[in-house]
TIVO-2410 file (N, C-alpha, C; in nm, 3 decimals):
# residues 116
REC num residu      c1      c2      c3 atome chaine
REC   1      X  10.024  12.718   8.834     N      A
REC   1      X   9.895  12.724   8.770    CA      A
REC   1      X   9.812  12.833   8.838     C      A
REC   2      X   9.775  12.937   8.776     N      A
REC   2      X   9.674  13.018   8.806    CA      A
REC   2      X   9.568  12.964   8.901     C      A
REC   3      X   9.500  13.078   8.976     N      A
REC   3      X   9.364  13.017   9.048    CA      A
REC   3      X   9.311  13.135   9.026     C      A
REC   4      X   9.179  13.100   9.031     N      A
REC   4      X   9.039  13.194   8.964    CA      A
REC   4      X   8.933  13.188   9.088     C      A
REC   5      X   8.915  13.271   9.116     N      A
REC   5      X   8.753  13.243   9.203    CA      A
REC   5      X   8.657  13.292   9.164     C      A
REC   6      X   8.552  13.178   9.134     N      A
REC   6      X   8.407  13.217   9.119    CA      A
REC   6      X   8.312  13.140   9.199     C      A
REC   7      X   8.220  13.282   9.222     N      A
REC   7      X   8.122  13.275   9.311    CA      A
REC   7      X   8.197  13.231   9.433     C      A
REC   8      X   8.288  13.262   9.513     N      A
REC   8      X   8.337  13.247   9.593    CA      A
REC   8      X   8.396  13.101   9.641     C      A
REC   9      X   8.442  13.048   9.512     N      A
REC   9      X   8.526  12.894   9.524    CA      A
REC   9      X   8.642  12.911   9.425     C      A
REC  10      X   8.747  12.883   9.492     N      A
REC  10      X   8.854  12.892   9.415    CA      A
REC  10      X   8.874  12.755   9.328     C      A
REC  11      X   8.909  12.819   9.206     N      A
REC  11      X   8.902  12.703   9.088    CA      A
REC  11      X   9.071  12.755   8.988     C      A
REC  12      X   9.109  12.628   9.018     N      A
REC  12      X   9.295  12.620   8.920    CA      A
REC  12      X   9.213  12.607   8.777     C      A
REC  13      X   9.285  12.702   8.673     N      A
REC  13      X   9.267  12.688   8.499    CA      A
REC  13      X   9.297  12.548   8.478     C      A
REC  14      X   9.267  12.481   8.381     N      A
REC  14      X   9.280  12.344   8.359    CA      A
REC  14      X   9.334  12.349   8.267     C      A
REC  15      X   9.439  12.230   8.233     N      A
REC  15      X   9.489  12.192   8.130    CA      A
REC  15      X   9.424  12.150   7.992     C      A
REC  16      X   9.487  12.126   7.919     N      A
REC  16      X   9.419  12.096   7.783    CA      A
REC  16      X   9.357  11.956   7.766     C      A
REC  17      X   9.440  11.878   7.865     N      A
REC  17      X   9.438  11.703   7.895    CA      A
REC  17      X   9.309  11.741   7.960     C      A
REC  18      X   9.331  11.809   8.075     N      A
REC  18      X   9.175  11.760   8.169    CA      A
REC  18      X   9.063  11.870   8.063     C      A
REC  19      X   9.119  11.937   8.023     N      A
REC  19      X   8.958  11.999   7.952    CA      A
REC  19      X   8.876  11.872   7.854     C      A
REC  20      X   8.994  11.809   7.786     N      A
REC  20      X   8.960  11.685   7.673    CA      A
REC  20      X   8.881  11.547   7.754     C      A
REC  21      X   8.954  11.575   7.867     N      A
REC  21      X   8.883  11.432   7.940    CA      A
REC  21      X   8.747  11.499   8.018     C      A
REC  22      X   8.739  11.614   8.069     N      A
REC  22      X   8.591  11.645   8.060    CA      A
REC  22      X   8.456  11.667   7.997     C      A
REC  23      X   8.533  11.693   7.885     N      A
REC  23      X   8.476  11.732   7.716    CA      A
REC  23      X   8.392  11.529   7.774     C      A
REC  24      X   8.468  11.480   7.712     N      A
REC  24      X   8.478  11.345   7.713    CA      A
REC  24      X   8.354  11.273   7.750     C      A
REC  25      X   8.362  11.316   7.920     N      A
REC  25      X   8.300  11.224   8.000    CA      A
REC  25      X   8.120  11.300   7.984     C      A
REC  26      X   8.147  11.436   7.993     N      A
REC  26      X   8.000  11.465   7.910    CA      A
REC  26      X   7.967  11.474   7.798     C      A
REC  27      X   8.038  11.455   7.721     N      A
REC  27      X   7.965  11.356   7.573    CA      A
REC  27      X   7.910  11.221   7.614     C      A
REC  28      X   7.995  11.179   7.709     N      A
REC  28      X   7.886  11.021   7.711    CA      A
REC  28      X   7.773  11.018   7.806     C      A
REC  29      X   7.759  11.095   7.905     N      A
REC  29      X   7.641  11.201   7.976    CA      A
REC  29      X   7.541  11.228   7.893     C      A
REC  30      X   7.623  11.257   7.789     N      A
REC  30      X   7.479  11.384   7.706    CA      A
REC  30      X   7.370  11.302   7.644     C      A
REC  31      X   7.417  11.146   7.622     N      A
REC  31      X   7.295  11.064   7.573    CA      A
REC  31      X   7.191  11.000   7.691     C      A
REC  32      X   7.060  11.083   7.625     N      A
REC  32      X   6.947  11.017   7.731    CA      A
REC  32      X   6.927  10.863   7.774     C      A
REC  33      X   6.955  10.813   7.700     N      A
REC  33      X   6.951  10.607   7.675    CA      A
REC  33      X   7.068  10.608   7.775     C      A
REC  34      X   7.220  10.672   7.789     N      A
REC  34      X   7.298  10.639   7.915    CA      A
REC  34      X   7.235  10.660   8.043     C      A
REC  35      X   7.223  10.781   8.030     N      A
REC  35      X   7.125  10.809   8.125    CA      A
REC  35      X   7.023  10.768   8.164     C      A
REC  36      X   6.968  10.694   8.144     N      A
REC  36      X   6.817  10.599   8.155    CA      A
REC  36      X   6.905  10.468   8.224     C      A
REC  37      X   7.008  10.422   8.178     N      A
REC  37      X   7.056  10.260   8.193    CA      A
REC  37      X   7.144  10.350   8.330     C      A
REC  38      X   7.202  10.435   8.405     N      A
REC  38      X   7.271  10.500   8.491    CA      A
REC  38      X   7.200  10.467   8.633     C      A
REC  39      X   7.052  10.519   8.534     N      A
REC  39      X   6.955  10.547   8.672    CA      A
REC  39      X   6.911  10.365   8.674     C      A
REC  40      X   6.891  10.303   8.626     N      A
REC  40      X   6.843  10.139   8.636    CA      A
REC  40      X   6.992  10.069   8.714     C      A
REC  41      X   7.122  10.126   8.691     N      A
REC  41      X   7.188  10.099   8.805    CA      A
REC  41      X   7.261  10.120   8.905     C      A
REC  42      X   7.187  10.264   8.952     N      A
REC  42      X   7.180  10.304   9.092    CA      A
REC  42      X   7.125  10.264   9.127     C      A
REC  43      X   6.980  10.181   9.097     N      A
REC  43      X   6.962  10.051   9.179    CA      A
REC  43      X   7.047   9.959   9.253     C      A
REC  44      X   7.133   9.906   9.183     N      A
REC  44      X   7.198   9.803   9.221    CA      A
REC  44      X   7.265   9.722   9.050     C      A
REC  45      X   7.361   9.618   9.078     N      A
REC  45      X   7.444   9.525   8.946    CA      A
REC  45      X   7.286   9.509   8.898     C      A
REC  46      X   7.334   9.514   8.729     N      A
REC  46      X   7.222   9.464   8.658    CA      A
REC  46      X   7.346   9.375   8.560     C      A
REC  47      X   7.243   9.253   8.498     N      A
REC  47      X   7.289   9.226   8.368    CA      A
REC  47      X   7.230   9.299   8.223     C      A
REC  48      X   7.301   9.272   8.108     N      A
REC  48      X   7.245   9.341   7.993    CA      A
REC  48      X   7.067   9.294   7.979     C      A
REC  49      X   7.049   9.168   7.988     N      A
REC  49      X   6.878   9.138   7.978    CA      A
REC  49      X   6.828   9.239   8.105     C      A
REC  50      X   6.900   9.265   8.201     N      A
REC  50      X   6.817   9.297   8.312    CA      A
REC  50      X   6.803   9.480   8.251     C      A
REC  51      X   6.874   9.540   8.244     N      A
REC  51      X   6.846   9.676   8.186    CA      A
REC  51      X   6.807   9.662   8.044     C      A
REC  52      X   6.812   9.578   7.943     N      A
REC  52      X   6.713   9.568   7.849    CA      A
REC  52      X   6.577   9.534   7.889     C      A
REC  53      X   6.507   9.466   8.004     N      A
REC  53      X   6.391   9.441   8.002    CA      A
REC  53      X   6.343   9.596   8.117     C      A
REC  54      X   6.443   9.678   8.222     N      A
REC  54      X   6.365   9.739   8.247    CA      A
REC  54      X   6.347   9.860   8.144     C      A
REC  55      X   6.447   9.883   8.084     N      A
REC  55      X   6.410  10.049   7.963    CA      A
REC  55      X   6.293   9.967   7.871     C      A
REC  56      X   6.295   9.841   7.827     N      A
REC  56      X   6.229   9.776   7.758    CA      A
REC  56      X   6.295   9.868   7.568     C      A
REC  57      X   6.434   9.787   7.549     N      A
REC  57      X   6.538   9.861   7.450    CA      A
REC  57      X   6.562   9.717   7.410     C      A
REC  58      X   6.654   9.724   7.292     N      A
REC  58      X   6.671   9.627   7.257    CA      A
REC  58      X   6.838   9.574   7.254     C      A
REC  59      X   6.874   9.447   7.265     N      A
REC  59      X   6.986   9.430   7.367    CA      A
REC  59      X   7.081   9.468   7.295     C      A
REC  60      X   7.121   9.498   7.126     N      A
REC  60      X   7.227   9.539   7.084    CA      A
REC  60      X   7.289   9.696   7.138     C      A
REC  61      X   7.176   9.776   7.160     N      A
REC  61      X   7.151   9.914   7.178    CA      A
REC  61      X   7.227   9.912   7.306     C      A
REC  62      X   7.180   9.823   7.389     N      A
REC  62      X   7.199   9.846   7.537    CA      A
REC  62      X   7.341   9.850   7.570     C      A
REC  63      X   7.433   9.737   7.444     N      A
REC  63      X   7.503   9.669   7.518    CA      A
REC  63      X   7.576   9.748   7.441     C      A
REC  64      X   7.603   9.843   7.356     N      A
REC  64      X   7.669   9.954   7.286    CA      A
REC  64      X   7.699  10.036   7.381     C      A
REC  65      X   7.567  10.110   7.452     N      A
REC  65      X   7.614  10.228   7.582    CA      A
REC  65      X   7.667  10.127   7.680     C      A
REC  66      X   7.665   9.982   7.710     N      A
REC  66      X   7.759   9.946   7.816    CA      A
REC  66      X   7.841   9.961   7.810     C      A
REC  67      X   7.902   9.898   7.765     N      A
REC  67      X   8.008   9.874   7.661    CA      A
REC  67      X   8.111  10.052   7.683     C      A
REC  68      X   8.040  10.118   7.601     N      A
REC  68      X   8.104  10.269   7.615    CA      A
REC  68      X   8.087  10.286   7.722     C      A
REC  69      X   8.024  10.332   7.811     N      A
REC  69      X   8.050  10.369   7.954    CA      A
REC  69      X   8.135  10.285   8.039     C      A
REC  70      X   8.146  10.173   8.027     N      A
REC  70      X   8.280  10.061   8.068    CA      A
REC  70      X   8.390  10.082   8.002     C      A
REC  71      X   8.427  10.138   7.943     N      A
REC  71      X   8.549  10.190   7.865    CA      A
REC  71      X   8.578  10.349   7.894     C      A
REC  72      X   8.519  10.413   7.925     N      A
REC  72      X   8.525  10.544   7.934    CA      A
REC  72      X   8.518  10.543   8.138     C      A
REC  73      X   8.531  10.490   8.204     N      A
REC  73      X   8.561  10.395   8.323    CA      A
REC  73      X   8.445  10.450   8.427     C      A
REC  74      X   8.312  10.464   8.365     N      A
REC  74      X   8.197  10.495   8.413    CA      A
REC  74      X   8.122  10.349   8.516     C      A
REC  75      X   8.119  10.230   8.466     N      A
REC  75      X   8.102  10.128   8.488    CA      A
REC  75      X   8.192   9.991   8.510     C      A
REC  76      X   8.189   9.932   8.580     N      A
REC  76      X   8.291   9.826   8.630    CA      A
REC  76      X   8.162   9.681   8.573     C      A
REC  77      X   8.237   9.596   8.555     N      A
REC  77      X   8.170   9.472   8.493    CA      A
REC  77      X   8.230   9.352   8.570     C      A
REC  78      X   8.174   9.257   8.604     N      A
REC  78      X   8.194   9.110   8.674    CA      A
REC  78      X   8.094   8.989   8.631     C      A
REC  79      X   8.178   8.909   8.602     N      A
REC  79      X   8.137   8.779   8.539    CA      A
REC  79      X   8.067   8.711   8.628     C      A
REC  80      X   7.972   8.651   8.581     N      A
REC  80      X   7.867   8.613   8.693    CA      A
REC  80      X   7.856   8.475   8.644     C      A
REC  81      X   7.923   8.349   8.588     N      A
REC  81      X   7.877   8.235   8.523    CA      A
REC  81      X   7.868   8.296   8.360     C      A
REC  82      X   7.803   8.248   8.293     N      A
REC  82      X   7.800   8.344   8.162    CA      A
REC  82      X   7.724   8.455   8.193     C      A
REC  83      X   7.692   8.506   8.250     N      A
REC  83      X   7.668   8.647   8.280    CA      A
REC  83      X   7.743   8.765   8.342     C      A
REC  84      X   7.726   8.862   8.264     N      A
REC  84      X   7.843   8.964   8.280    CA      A
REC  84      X   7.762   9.047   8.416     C      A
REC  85      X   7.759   9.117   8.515     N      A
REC  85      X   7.704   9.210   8.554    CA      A
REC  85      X   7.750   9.367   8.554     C      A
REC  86      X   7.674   9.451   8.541     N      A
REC  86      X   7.758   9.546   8.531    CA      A
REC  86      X   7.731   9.651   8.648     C      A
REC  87      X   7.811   9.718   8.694     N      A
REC  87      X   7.791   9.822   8.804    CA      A
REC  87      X   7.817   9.962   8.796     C      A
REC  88      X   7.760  10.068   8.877     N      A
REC  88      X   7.805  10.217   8.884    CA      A
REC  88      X   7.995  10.180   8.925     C      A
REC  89      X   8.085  10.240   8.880     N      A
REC  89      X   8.178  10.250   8.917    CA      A
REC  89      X   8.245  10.381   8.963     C      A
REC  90      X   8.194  10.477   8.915     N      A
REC  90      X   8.197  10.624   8.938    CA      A
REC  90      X   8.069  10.758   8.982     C      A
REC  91      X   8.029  10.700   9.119     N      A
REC  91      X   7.873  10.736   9.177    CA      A
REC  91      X   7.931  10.875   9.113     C      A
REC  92      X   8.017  10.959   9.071     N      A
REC  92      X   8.010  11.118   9.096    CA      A
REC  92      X   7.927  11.175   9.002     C      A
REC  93      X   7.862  11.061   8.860     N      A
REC  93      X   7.798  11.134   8.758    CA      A
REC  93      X   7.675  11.139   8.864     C      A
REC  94      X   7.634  11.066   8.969     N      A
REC  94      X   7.505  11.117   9.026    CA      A
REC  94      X   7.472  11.284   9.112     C      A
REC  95      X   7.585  11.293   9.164     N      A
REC  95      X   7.627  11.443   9.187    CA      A
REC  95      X   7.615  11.519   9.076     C      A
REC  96      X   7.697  11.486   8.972     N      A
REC  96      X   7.695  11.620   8.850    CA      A
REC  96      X   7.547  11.589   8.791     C      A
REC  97      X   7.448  11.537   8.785     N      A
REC  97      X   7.320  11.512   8.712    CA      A
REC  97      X   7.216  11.581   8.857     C      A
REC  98      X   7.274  11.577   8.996     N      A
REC  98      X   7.199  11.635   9.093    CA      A
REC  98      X   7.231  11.798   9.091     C      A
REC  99      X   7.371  11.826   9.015     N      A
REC  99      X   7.378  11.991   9.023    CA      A
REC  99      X   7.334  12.060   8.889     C      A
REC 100      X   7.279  11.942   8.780     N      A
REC 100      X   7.252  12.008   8.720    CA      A
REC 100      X   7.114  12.007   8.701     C      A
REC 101      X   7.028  11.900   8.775     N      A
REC 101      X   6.866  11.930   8.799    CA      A
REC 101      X   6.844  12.084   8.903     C      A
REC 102      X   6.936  12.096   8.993     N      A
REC 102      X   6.928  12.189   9.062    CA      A
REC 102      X   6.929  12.278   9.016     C      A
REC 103      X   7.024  12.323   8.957     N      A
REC 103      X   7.053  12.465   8.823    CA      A
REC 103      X   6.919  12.465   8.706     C      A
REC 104      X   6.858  12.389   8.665     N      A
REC 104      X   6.754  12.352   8.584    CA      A
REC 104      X   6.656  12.398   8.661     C      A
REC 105      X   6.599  12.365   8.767     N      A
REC 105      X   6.493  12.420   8.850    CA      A
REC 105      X   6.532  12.523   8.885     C      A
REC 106      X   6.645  12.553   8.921     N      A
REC 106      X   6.628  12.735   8.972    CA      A
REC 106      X   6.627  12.817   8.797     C      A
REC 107      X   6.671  12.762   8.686     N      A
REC 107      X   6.645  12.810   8.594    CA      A
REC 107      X   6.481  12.833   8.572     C      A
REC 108      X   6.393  12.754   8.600     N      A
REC 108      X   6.267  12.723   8.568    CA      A
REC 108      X   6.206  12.852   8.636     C      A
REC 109      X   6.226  12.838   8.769     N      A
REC 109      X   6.167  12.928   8.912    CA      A
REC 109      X   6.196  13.083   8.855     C      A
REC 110      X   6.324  13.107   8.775     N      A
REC 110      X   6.350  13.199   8.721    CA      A
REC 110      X   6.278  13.238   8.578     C      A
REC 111      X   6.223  13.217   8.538     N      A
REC 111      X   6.151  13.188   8.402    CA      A
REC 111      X   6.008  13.223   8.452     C      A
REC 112      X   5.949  13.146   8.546     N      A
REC 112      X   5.792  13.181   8.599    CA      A
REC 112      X   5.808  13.287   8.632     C      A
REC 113      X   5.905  13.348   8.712     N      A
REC 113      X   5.914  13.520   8.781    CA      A
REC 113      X   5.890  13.604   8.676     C      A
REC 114      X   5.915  13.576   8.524     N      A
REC 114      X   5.945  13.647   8.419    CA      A
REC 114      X   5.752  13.700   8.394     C      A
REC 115      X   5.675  13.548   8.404     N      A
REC 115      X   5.553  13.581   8.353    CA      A
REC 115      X   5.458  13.594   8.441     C      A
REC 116      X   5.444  13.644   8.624     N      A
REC 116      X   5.393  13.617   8.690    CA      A
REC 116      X   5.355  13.782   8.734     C      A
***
């Protein structure tokens, strides 16, 4: 397999499998409502009432993006009595959402230079 360097990090071409499973995992990223229920549990386990009452959403909605992000193996789930809880299972979307606020603000900083 080829290797490429940019910006001075060497990076292997990817297959068609891992391009599809990246494709993937930021399509389910790209919705703000995941993202809202992500950040309510980097807190800590929530149940579905518990991230329905903090977005203040309604529980079918909620339990749709659980649901998908627990299948797409974003979130891990444990039975709590009849309560399901659900957890971060893959902290790394907090990294890729921290490199891309970073890139966003130096985009911004770059934008004011334009009109200053």
């Amino acid at each position: 397999m080829a290797t490429k360097r940019i910006n001075d990090v060497a990076h292997e071409e990817l297959r068609v499998e891992q391009i599809d499973a990246i494709a993937s995992l930021f399509t389910v990223l790209s919705d703000p409502t995941r993202l809202r229920i992500l950040q309510v549990l980097r807190k800590g386990q929530a149940t579905v009432s518990e991230v329905v009452a903090a977005l203040d959403m309604k529980q079918p909605n909620v339990s749709k993006h659980l649901n998908l992000m627990h299948q797409m193996g974003l979130l891990g789930r444990q039975r709590d009595g009849l309560l399901v809880r659900y957890m971060i299972r893959q902290p790394v979307v907090f990294a890729l959402c921290s490199t891309v606020c970073d890139h966003l603000r130096e985009s911004a900083r770059e934008q004011v230079k334009l009109f200053v």
